[in-house]
N, C-alpha and C positions, 0 to 999 in steps of 0.2 A: 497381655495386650492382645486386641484383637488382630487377626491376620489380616484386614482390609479396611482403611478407613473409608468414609460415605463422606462424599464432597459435592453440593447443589451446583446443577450446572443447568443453562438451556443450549442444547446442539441447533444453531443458527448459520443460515446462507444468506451472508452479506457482499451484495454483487456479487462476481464472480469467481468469491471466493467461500468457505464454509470451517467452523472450526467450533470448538465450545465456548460459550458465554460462560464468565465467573464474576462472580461477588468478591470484592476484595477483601472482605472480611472474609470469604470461605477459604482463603488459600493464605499459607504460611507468608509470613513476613518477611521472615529473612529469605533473599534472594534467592540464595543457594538450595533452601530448600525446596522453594517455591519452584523454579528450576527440576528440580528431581522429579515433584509433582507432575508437571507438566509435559515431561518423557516420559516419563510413566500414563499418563492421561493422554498419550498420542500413541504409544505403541515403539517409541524410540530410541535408540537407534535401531532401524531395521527396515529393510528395502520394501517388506510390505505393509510394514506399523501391522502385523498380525496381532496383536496381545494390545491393542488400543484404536483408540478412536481416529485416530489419523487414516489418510484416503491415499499412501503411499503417492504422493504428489505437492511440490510445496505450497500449491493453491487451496489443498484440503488439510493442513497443517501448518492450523493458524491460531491462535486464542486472543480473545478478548477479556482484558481483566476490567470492571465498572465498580465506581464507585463513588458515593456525594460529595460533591466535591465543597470545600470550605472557602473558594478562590468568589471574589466579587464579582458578578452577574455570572456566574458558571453551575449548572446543573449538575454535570458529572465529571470524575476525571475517568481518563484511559489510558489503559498501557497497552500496546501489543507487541505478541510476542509471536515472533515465528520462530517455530520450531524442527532442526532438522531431522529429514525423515531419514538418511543413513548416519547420523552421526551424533555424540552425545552433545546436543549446543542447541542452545536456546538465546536466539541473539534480539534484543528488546532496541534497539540501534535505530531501524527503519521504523516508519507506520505503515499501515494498508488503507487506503482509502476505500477499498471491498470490504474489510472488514468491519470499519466503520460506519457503514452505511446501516449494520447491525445494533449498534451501541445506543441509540435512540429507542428504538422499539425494546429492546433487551433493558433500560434504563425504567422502561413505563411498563413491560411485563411486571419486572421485580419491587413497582413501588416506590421508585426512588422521586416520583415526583408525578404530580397530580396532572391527569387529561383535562384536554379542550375540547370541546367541542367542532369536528369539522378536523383538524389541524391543530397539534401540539409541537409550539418551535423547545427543541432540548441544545441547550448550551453545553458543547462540550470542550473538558480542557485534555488535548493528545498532550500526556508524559513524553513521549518519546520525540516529538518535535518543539513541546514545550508552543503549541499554541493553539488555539481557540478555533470552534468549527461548529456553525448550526445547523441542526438538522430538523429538517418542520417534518413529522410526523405524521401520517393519514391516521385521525381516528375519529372514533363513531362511537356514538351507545357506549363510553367508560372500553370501551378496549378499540387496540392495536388494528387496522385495516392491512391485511396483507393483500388484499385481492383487486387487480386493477386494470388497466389495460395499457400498463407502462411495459413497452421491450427494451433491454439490453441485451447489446450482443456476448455472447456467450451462454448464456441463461435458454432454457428452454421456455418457452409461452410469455405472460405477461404476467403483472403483477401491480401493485401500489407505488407510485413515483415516490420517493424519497429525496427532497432537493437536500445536496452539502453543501454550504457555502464556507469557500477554505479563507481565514482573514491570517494575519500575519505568517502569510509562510514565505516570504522570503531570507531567505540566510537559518532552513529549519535546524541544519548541522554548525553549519561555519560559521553565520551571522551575516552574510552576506551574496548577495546574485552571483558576484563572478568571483570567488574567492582568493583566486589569483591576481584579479586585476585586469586580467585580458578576457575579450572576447570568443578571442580564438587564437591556439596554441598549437605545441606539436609533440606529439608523442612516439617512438619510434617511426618517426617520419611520416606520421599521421594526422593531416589535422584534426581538431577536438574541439569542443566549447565545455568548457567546464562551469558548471551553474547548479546554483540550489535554491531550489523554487518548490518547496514539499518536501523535496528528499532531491540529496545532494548525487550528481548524472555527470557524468559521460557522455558525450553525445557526437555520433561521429555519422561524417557521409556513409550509406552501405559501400559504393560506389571502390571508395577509398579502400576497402577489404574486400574488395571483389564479392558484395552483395548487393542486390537489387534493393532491400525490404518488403518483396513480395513473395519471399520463399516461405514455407511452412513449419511449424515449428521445427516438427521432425525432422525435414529438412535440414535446417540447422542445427540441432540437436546431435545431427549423425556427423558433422564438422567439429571435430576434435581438436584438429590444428588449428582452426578458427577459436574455438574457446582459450585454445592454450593462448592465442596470443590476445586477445585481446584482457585474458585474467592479466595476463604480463600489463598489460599500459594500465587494466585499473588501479594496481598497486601501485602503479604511478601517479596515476592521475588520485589517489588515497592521499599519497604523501603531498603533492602538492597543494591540495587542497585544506589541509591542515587536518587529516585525518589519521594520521599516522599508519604504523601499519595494521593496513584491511583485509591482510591475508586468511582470517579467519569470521571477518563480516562480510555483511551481505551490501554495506552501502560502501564508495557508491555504488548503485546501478549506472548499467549502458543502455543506450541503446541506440540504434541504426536509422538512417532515414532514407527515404526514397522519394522520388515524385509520385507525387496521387494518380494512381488511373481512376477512380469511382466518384468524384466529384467531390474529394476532401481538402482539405488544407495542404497533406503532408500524409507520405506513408509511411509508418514507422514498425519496427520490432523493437521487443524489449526484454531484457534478461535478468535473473532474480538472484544473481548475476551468473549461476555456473548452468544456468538452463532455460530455454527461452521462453518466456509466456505465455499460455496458451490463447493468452485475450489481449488485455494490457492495463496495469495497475491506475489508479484512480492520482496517485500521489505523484507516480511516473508520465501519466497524463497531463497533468499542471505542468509539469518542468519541462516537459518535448512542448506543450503548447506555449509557454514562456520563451523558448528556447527560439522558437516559429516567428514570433512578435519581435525579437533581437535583433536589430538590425546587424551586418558584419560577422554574424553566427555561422556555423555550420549547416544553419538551413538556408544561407542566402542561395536563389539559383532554383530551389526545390519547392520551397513554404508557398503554397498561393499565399500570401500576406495581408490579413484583414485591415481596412483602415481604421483610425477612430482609436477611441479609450474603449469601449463598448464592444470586445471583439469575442466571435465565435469562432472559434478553430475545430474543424474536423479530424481527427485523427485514425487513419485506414490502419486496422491492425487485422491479425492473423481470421479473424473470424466475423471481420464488420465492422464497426465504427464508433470512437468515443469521441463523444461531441463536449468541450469544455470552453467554460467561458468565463472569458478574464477582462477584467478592469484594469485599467494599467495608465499609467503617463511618463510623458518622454519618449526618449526612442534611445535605441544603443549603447551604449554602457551607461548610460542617465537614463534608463529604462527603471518605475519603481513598478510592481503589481500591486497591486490595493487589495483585490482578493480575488479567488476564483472559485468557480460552482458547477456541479455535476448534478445530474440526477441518477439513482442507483436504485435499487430495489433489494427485498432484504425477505426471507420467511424463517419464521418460526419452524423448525421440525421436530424436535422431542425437548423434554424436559422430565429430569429425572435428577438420579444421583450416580454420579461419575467414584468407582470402587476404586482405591490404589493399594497399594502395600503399604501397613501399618510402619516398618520399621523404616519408609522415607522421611514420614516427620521426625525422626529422631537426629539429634544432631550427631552423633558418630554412625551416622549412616554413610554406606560409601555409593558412588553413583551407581 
């Protein structure tokens, strides 16, 4: 056998985040395998992913698996899979809404379905929350427009808008907004709103933990007994939720809110959960801006509070501003989302073949 097997991959920055695009046909079936592949294809476990593709950071240690999908009106399915940079674990649990802002253009790179002219909308179905997300495409001339003068914060320069419009993500883990049943609850004598809205949150005043939301990541990052405790209530806020034990996932995530100073909705940080974001995720964005909309939540006091079904929430994070916007009817625990939409930007940077160690696809391989 040969010592390295050749796996097609495109290396792709979606939003603010960046990691290899795969064909699912290019990667092993079985989980476990697929899994090895994939630590081995980031460089993992190990503090600087030297011996792989990962950017020693959980934002650059990300994959996207794409594939046709067989599902009625749906173009593609996806999995993602974040992978840890010190540790052997690859947890497919959450989505990335950064990441997916990729899975369109990486979908009409590889063929998997025919351009428009102007704009090609790609239907896709997320495995991992189990629902549907369209993404209208810029393209021209039979290929992919990366070049535009769309900014995101975090992103250097501009690029091509990329609209997601997120449709059935309420209840993307639990099956339900408020899975407890309350709007807000207590956790080590903390209040919380526990909600899933994209991906199942946490969501607590900073105030309450002696934070503003306008510290930097590092900042936080350097608050150890802050992580400790708040790890502590997510494993609570895991079980409560109907999540069991999340001592070695990544959902829920947290995150903090503050009052706006720049003219947003709502200030928030966000954590992925043992490190803070450097920006703020696409999918944690929906559920802090769902969370804003909630009347009796933990952002009452804080949220400027859009009127109407038709609202735009700003969201002030560590490096500038995600703006997301939700359809919604009701108010307060009769609160439903109908859906919600971002715009993201995505580039293409290399396309090649990703080398692994031959003896991962083997099934008595050991990790």
């Amino acid at each position: 056998m040969l010592s390295q097997t050749t796996i097609p991959c495109i290396l792709m920055r979606g939003g603010t985040s960046k990691g290899p695009y795969f064909r699912a046909q290019d990667l092993p079936s079985d989980p476990i395998m697929r899994d090895r592949v994939l630590l081995a294809a980031m460089g993992s476990p190990d503090a600087r992913q030297i011996d792989g593709l990962g950017g020693a950071d959980t934002l650059t240690s990300k994959v996207a698996i794409v594939g046709p999908s067989s599902r009625e009106g749906v173009d593609v399915d996806f999995l993602f899979a974040q992978v840890s940079v010190t540790e052997a674990i690859v947890d497919t649990a959450p989505s990335c809404g950064n990441i997916l802002a990729g899975v369109g253009p990486f979908a009409l790179e590889t063929g998997m379905l025919p351009m428009t002219e102007g704009e090609t909308p790609v239907v896709i179905y997320n495995i991992n929350t189990q629902s549907r997300i369209e993404a209208l495409v810029p393209t021209r001339d039979g290929a992919v427009v990366y070049d535009g003068d769309a900014a995101i914060d975090g992103v250097p320069g501009t690029a091509a808008p990329i609209r997601l419009n997120f449709m059935e993500i309420v209840g993307s883990k639990t099956g339900a907004l408020l899975p407890t049943g309350k709007v807000v609850e207590e956790i080590d004598g903390v209040p919380v709103t526990l909600i899933d809205v994209a991906v199942p949150m946490m969501i607590v005043k900073a105030a309450d933990l002696g934070k503003k939301a306008h510290e930097t990541p590092a900042e936080l990052d350097a608050d150890r007994a802050f992580f400790a405790r708040i790890e502590a209530m997510r494993r609570e806020a895991g079980a409560r939720m109907g999540l069991g034990d999340v001592s070695d996932r990544v959902v829920p995530k947290v995150a903090i809110l503050g009052a706006p100073r720049n003219g947003g909705a709502i200030a928030a940080r966000y954590f992925v959960p043992h490190a803070t974001h450097a920006a703020f995720a696409v999918t944690g964005g929906l559920c802090v801006a769902a969370c804003c909309v909630l009347e009796g939540s933990v952002s009452d006091g804080l949220a400027d509070r859009p009127e109407g079904n038709d609202r735009r929430i700003a969201i002030e994070h560590a490096v500038g501003v995600l703006e997301v916007a939700l359809l919604t009817e009701g108010s307060g625990a009769d609160l439903k989302v109908r859906s919600g939409g971002v715009i993201r930007t995505a580039r293409k940077i290399m396309e090649g073949k990703l080398f692994v160690p031959s003896r991962l696809l083997t099934i008595e391989a050991t990790p």
